[in-house]
C-alpha positions as CSV (number, residue, x, y, z in Angstrom):
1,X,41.8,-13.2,-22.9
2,X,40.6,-16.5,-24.9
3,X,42.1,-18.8,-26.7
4,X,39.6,-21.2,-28.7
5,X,36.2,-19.9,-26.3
6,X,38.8,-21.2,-23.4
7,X,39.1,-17.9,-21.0
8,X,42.7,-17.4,-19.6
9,X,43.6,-15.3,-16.8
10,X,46.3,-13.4,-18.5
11,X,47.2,-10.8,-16.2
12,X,46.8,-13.4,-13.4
13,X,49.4,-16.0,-14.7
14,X,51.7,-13.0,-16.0
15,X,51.6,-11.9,-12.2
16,X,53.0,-15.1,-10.8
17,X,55.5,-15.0,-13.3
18,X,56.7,-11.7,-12.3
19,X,56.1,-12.5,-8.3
20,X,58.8,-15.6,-9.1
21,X,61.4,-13.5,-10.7
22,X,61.5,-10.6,-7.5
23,X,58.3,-8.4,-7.9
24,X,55.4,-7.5,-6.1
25,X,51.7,-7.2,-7.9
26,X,50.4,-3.4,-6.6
27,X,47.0,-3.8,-8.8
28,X,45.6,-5.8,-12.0
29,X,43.0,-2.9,-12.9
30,X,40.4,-3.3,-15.8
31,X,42.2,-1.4,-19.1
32,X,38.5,-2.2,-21.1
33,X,36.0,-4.2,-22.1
34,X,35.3,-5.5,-26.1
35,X,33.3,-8.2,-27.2
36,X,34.6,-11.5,-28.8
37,X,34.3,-11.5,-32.7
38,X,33.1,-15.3,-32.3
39,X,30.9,-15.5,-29.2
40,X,30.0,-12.2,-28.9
41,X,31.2,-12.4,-25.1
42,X,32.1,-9.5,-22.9
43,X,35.7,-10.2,-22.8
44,X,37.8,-8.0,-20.0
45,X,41.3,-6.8,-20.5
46,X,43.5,-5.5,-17.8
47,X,46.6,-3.9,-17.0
48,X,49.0,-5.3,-14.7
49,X,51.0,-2.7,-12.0
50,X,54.2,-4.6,-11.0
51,X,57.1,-3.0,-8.7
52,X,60.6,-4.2,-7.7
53,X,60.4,-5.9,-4.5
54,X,64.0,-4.4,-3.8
55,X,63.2,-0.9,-4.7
């Protein structure tokens, strides 16, 4: 994702955030690809796989 051309790791940050609060990151896989309406940049979207650490 990108937020004025800057890129942001999304699915990255979102995974700390979840690894704080108790879970465990299994896989960040790649949901698709599309290209910025402004840059015309390959932009990558994922999909983040969490599970409870307890269960």
């Amino acid at each position: 994702m990108s937020f004025f051309r800057v890129h942001i790791p999304t699915a990255e940050l979102l995974g700390e955030i979840a690894e704080s609060l108790g879970y465990r990151i299994v896989d960040i896989e790649l949901w698709r690809t599309r290209i910025s309406t402004v840059t015309k940049l390959q932009l990558n979207e994922n999909v983040l796989i969490l599970k409870n650490r307890e269960g």
